[in-house]
C-alpha positions as CSV (number, residue, x, y, z in Angstrom):
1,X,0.0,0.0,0.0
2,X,2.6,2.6,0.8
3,X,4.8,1.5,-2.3
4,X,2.0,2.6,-4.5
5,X,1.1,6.0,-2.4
6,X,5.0,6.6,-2.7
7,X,5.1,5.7,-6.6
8,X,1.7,7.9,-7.2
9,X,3.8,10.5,-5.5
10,X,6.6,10.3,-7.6
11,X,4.7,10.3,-10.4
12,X,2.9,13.5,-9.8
13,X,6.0,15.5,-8.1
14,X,5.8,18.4,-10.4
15,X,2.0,18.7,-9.7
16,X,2.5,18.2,-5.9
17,X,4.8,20.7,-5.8
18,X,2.9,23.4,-7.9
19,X,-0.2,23.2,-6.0
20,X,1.6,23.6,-2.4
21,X,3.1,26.5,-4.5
22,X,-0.1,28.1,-5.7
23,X,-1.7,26.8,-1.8
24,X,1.1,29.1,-0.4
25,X,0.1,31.8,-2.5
26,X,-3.6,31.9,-2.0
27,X,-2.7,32.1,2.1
28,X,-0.2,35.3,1.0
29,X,-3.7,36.3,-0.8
30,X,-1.4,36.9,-3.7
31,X,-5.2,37.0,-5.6
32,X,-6.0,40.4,-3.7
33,X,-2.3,41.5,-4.1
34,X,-2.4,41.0,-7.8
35,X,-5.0,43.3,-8.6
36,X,-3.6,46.5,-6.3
37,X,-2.3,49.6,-7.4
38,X,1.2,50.3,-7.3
39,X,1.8,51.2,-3.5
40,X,4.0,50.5,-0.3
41,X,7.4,50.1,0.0
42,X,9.3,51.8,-3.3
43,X,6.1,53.3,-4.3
44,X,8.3,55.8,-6.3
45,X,10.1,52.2,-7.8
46,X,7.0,51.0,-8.6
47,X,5.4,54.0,-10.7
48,X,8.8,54.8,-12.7
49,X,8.2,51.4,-13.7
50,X,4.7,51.7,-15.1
51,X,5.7,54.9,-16.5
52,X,8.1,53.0,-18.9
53,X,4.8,50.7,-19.9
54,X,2.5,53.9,-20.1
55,X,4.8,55.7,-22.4
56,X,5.8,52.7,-24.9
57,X,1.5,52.5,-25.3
58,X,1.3,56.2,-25.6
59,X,3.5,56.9,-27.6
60,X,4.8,54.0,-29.8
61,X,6.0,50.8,-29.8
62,X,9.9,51.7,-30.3
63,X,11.8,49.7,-28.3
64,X,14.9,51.3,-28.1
65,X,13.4,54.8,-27.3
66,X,11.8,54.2,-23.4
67,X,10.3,57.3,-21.7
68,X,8.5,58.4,-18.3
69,X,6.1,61.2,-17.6
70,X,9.1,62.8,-15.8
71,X,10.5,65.5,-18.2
72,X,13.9,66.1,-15.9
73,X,15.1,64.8,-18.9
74,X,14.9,65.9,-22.3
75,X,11.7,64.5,-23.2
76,X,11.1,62.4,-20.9
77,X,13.9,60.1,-22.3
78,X,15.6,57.6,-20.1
79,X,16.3,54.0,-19.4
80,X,17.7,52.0,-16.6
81,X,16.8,47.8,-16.5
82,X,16.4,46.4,-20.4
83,X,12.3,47.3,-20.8
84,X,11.5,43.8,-22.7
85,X,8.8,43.2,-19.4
86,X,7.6,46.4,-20.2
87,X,7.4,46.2,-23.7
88,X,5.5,43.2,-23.5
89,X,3.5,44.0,-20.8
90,X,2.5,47.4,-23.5
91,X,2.0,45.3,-26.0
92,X,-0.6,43.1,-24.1
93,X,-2.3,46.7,-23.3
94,X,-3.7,46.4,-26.8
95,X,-5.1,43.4,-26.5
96,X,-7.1,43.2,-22.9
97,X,-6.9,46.9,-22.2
98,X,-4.9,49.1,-19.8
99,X,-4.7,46.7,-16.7
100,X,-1.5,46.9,-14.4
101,X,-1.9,43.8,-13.0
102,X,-0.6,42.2,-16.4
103,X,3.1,43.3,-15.0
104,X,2.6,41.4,-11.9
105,X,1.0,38.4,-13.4
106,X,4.2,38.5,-15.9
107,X,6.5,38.8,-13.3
108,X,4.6,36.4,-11.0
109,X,4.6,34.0,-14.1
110,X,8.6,33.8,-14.7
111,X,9.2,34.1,-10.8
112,X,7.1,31.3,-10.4
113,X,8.6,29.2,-13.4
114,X,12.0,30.1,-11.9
115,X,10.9,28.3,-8.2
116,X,9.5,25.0,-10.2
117,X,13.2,24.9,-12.0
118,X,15.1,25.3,-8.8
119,X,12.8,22.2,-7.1
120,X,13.5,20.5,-10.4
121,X,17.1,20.6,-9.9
122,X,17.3,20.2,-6.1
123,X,15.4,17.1,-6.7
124,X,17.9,16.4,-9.4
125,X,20.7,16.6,-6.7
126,X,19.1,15.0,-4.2
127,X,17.2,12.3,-4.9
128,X,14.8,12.9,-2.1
129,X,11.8,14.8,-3.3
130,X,11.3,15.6,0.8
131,X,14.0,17.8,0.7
132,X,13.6,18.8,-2.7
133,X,10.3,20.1,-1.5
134,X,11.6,21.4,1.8
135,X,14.3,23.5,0.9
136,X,12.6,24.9,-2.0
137,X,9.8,26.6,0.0
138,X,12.9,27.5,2.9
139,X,14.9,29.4,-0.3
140,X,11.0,31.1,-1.2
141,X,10.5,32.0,2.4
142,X,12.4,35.7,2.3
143,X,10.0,38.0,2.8
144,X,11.6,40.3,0.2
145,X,11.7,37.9,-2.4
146,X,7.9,36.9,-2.0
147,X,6.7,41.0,-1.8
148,X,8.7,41.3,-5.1
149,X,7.2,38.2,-6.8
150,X,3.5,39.8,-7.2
151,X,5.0,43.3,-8.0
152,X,6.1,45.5,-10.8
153,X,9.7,45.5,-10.2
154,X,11.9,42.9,-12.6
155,X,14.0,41.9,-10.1
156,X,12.0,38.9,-9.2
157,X,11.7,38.2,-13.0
158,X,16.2,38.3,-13.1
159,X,16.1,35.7,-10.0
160,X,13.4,33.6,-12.1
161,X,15.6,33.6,-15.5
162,X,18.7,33.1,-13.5
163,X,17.3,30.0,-12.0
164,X,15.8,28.7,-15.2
165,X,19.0,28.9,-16.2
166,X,21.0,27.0,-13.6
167,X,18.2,24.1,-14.2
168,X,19.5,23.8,-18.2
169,X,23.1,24.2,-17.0
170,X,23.0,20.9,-15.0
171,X,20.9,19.2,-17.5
172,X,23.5,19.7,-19.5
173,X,26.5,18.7,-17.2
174,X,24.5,15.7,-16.6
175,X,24.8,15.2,-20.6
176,X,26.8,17.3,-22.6
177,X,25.7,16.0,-25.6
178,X,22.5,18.0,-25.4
179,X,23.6,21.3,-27.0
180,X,19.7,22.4,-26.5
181,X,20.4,22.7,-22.7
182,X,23.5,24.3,-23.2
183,X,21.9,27.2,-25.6
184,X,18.7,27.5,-23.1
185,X,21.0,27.8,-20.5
186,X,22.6,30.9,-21.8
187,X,19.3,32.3,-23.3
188,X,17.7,32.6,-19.6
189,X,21.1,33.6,-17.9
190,X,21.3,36.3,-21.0
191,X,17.7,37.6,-20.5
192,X,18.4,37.4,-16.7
193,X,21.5,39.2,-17.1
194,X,20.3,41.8,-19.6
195,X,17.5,43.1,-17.0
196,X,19.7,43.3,-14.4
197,X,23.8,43.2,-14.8
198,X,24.6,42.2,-11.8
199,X,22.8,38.7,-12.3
200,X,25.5,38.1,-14.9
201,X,27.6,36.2,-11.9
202,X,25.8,33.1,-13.0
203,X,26.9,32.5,-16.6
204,X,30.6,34.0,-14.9
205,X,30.4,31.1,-12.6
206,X,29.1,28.7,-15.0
207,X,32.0,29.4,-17.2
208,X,34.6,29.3,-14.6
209,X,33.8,26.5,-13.2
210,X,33.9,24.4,-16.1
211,X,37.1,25.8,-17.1
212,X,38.6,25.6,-13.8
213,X,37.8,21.8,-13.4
214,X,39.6,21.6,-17.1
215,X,42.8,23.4,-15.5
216,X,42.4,21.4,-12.4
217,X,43.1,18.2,-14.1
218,X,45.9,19.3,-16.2
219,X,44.5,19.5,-20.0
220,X,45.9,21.8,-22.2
221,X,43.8,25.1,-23.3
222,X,44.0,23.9,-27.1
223,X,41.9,20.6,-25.4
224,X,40.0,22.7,-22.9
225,X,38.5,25.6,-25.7
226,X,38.3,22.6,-28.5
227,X,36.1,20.5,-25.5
228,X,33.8,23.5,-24.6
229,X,34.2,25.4,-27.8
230,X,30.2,25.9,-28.1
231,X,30.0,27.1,-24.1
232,X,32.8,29.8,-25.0
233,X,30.9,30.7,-27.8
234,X,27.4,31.1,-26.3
235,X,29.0,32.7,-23.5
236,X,30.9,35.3,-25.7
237,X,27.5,35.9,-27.6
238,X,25.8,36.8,-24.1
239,X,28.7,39.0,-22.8
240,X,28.5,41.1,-26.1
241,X,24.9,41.6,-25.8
242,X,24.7,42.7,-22.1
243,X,28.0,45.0,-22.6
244,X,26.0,46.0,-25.8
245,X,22.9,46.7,-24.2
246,X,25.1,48.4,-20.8
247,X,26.8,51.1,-23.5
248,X,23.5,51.7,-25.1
249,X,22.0,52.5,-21.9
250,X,25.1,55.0,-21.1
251,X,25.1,56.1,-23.9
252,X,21.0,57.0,-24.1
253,X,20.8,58.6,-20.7
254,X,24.1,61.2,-21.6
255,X,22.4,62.2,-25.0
256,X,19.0,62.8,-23.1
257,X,20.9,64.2,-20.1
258,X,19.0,61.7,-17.4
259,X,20.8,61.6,-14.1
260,X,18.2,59.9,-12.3
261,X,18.2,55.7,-13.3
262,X,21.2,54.4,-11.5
263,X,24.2,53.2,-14.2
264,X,27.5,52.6,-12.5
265,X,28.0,50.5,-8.9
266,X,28.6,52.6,-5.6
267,X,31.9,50.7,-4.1
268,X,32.2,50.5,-0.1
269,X,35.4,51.9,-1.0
270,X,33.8,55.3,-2.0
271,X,32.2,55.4,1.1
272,X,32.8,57.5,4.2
273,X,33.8,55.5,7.2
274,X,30.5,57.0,8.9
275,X,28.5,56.2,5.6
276,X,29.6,52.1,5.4
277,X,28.6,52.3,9.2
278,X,25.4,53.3,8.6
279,X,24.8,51.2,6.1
280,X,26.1,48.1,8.0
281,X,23.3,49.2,10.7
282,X,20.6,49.3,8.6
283,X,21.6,46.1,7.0
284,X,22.1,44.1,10.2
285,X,19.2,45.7,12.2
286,X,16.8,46.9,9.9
287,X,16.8,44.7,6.4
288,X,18.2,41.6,8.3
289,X,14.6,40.6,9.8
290,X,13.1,41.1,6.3
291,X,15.5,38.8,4.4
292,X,14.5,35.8,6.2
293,X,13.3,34.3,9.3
294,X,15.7,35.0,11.9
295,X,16.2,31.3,12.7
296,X,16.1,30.3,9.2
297,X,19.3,32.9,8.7
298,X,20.7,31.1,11.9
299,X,20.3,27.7,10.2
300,X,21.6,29.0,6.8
301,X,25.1,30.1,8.5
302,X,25.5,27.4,10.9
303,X,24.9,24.4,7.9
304,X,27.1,26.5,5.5
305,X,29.5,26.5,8.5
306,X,29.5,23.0,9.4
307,X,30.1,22.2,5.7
308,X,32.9,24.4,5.1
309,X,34.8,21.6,8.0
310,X,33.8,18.8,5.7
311,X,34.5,20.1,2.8
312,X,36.3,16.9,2.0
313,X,33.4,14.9,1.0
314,X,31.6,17.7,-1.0
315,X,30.6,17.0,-4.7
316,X,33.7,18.3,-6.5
317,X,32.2,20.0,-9.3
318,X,29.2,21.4,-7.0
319,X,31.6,22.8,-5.2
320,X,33.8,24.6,-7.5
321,X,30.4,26.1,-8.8
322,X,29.5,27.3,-5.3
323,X,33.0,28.7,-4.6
324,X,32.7,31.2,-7.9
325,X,29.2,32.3,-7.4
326,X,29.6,33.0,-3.6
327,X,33.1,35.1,-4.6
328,X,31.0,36.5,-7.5
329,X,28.3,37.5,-5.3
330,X,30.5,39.0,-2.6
331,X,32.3,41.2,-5.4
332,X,28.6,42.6,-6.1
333,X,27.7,43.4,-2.4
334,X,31.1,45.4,-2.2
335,X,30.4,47.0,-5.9
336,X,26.6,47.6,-4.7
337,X,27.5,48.5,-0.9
338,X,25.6,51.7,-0.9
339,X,22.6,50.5,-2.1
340,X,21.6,48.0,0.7
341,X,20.6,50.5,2.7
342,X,17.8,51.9,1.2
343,X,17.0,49.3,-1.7
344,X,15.6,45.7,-0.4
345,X,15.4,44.4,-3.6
346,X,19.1,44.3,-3.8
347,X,19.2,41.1,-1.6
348,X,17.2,38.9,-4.4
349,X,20.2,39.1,-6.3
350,X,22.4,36.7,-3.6
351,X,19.8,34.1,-3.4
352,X,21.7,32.1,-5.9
353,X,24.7,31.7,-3.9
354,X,22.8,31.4,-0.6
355,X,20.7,28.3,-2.8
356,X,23.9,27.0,-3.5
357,X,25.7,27.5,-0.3
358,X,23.3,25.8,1.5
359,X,22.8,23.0,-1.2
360,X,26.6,22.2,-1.3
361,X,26.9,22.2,2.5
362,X,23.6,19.6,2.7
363,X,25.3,17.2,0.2
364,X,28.8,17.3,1.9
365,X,26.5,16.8,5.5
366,X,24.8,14.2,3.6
367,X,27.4,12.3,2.1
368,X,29.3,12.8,6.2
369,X,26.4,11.4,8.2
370,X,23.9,9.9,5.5
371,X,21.7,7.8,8.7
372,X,21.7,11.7,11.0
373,X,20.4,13.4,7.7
374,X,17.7,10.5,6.6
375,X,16.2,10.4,9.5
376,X,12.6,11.3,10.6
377,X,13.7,13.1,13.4
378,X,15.7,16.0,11.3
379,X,13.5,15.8,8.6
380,X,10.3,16.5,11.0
381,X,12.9,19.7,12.2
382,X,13.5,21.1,8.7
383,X,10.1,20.6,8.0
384,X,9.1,22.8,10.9
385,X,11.4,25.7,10.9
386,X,10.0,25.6,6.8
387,X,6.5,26.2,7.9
388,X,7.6,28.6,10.7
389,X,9.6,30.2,7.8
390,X,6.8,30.4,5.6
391,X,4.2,31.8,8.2
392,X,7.0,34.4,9.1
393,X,7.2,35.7,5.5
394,X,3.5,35.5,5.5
395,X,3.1,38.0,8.7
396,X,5.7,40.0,7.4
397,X,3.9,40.5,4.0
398,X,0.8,41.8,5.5
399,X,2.3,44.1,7.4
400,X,4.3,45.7,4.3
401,X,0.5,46.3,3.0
402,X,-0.7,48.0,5.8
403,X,-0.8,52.1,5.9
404,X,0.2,52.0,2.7
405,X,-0.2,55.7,2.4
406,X,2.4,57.0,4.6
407,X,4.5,55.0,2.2
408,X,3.4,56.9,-1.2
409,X,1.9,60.0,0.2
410,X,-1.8,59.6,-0.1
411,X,-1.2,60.2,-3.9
412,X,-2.7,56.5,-5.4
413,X,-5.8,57.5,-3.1
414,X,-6.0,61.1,-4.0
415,X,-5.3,61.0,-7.9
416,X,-6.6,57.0,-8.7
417,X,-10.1,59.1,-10.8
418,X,-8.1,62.1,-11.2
419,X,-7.1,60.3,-15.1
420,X,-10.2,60.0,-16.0
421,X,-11.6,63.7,-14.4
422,X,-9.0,65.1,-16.6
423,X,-10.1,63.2,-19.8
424,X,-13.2,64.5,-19.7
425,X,-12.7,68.2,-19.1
426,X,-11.0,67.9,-22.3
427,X,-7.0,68.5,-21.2
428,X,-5.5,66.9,-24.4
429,X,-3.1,64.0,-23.8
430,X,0.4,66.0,-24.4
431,X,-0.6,69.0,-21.8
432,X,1.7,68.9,-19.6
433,X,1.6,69.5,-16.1
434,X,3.2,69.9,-12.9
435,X,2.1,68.2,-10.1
436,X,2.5,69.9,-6.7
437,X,3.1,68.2,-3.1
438,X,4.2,65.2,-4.8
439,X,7.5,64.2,-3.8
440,X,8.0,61.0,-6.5
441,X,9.4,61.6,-9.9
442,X,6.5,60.5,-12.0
443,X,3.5,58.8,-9.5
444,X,1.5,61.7,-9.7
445,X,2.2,62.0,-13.6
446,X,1.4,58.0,-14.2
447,X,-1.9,58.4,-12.1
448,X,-3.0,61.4,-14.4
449,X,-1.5,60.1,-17.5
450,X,0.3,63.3,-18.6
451,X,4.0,64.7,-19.0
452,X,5.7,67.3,-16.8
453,X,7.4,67.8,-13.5
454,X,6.5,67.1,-9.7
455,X,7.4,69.5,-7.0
456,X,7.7,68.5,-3.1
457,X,6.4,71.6,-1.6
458,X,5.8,75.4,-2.3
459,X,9.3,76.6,-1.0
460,X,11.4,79.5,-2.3
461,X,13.3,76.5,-4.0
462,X,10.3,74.7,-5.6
463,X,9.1,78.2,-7.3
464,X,11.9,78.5,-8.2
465,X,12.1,75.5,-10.2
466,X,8.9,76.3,-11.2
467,X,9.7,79.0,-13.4
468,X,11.5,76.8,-14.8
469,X,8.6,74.3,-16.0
470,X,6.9,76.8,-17.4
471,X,9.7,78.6,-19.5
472,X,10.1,74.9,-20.7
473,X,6.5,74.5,-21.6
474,X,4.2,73.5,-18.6
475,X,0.8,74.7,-19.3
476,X,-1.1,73.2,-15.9
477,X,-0.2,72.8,-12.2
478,X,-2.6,70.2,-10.2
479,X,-2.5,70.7,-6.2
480,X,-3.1,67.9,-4.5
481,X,-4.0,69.9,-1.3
482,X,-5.9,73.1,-1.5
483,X,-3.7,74.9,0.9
484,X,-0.7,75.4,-1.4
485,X,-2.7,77.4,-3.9
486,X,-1.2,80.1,-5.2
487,X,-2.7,82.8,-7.2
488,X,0.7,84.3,-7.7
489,X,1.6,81.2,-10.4
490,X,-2.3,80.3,-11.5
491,X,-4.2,82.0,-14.2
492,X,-7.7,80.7,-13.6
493,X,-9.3,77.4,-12.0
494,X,-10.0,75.1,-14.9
495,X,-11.4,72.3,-12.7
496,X,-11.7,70.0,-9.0
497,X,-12.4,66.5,-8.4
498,X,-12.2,64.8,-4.8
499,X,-10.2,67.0,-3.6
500,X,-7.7,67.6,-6.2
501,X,-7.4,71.2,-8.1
502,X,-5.9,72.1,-11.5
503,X,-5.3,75.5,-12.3
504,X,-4.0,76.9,-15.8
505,X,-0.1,78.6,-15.6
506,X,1.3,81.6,-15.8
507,X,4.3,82.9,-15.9
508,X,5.8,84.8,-12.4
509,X,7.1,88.2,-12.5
């Protein structure tokens, strides 16, 4: 009886372990979360984002030419991440209508793809679809990662690609005959890569370690390039197009003057001593209980730890690839020091070495004490600090969703009809506005669907900038509180809708 529950079982792993994934999901009420506006933590993330989508419907379908409402730069011009999401989430507006949820559901989609690869290759590597199971959801249970899967930000959709990617890589170790692996391989760690640079550690490790276990056993070069000819070619081809796609970028943002989309890495070494302490601080005692369960973290170190002493009967070529993506990934959080103080979504990009760290430390463990790690007794306890890990993510989750408007402002509850209000009044689609008491670069300007400039507040500064707008063509200001009014840079009242108020410009003496 048991031998046919356990052979049913193996049968349907994959479906087993995508409806735990989709039961985990419903308790995050990922359905509810889906269908929100953009809002909470990197609100102002979040809305540059959809301004990229809004602007490739609006105006055009040229790729290469990306744009937000924002007109700090010359029209609007500007590009950080490559925009394929984006593009395709614009392209899918003509189909089933304006819908932001079509970005999360694509995001959600590749994330999601990405998790079933990763338990399709721990199962690979374990043979014990327990633990495949087990440390699957432990790896899914950081609280960043899962806010970030059912979101607008492509960071979630880099860890997916990069993880597809690490699937077809040991498919193909396993046979390296099958050239298809080998080319999907680099096709996901490309795209993974292209959205965000920094995930381009994993085809560097892939590479390296392959060529490193060549050195290791003494064959020549000439034998080592003639053995992995097609590998050194598909990974030339990827590093041409993301250095490709990196210039382009650079070179965009200069001729368009944009300042604001990050392009180079901020180095600890750059850094103040005071400044790397107060990054450290915020890392340690303010990120650190969002990354993961605090005794998940604990069991993370301690098994990496333990596997380090015993590294002796670790898999040798498991290793190898650990070693270079954990020195890969520590490069990056030097390079990228600065921005883990402010910028959670940073951390998604270590998961790959963490995956890995742990994995090779479990094998070694494994291989060490195979009775201690079989048994009920520690399974039962990984089990347990996985649920614990899970409902802590959970908790954690809800609360980033709660008073949501001390996060963005009020603006998404202010401005949500103002779109439509402004429509109808007849404001033509390339009037452009500024957008007062609204300290984001362009959520105001998505929400109302029109170009210009956003201002924080009505200081000497601000008007100043003002002026500015204007001289530079902006032909509307919209308060989003009545207070700030001023009849000193307004013309007449053109219109009012729940609260907000858009006046017509004019230019101060």
């Amino acid at each position: 009886m048991m031998n046919r529950i356990n052979n049913k079982i193996e049968k349907y792993q994959n479906y087993l372990f995508l409806i735990l994934l989709l039961a985990f999901y419903a308790i995050l009420d990922y359905q509810t979360i889906l269908f929100l506006r953009p809002q909470g933590i990197h609100f102002i993330r979040q809305t540059d984002v959809l301004s990229f989508v809004a602007n490739y419907f609006n105006n055009g379908f040229n790729f290469f030419q990306p744009q937000v409402f924002n007109l700090q730069s010359i029209e609007g011009k500007a590009v950080g991440e490559f925009p394929v999401l984006y593009y395709i989430t614009a392209l899918s507006y003509l189909l089933f209508g304006e819908h932001e949820f079509i970005l999360r559901l694509l995001t959600m989609a590749i994330a999601s793809t990405g998790f079933f690869c990763l338990f399709k290759l721990l199962n690979s590597l374990l043979h014990d679809l327990f633990y495949a199971i087990t440390f699957s959801f432990l790896f899914i249970s950081s609280t960043i990662l899962l806010y970030y899967v059912n979101n607008f930000l492509p960071d979630a959709s880099a860890l997916g690609f990069t993880l597809i990617g690490w699937y077809f890589f040991f498919a193909y170790l396993k046979n390296e005959k099958k050239q298809s692996s080998l080319l999907a391989t680099y096709i996901f760690f490309t795209l993974a890569s292209l959205i965000k640079v920094t995930y381009f550690i994993s085809p560097i490790a892939a590479i390296a370690s392959i060529l490193y276990s060549g050195f290791s056993n003494r064959t020549s070069i000439r034998k080592i390039v003639r053995n992995n000819f097609v590998l050194l070619l598909f990974f030339t081809t990827s590093l041409v197009l993301v250095l490709g796609w990196n210039l382009y970028v650079i070179r965009y943002n200069m001729v368009y003057q944009d300042h604001y989309f990050l392009i180079h890495s901020t180095p600890i070494w750059s850094l103040s001593k005071t400044r790397i302490i107060e990054v450290w601080d915020f890392i340690t005692h303010y990120w650190y209980s969002k990354y993961y369960f605090q005794s998940t973290i604990h069991f993370f170190v301690s098994i990496i730890f333990v596997g380090v002493f015993f590294k002796r009967k670790s898999e040798r070529m498991l290793g190898i690839l650990t070693f270079f993506l954990a020195l890969g990934s520590m490069c990056y959080f030097v390079l990228f020091y600065a921005q883990f103080k402010d910028h959670d979504y940073y951390f998604i990009a270590l998961i790959p070495a963490i995956i890995f760290l742990v994995m090779n430390a479990f094998i070694t463990l494994r291989n060490k004490f195979p009775k201690w790690i079989n048994s009920y007794i520690t399974k039962a306890l990984l089990l347990l600090l996985c649920v614990l890990s899970l409902n802590y993510a959970r908790e954690k989750l809800i609360q980033r969703y709660k008073n949501t408007e001390l996060l963005n402002g009020g603006i998404v509850t202010l401005l949500a009809e103002t779109r439509n209000y402004i429509d109808s009044i007849g404001i033509s689609d390339d009037a452009k506005f500024v957008v007062m008491t609204d300290a984001t670069p362009n959520g105001g300007l998505y929400f109302i669907n029109r170009p210009g400039w956003t201002l924080k507040d009505d200081s000497e500064a601000s008007l100043l900038l003002l002026d500015s707008y204007i001289n530079q063509g902006a032909n509307y200001i919209l308060f989003t509180d009545k207070k700030y009014v001023n009849t000193a840079i307004t013309s007449y009242k053109v219109g009012e809708n729940n609260g907000v108020l858009i006046y017509k410009l004019v230019k101060r003496n």
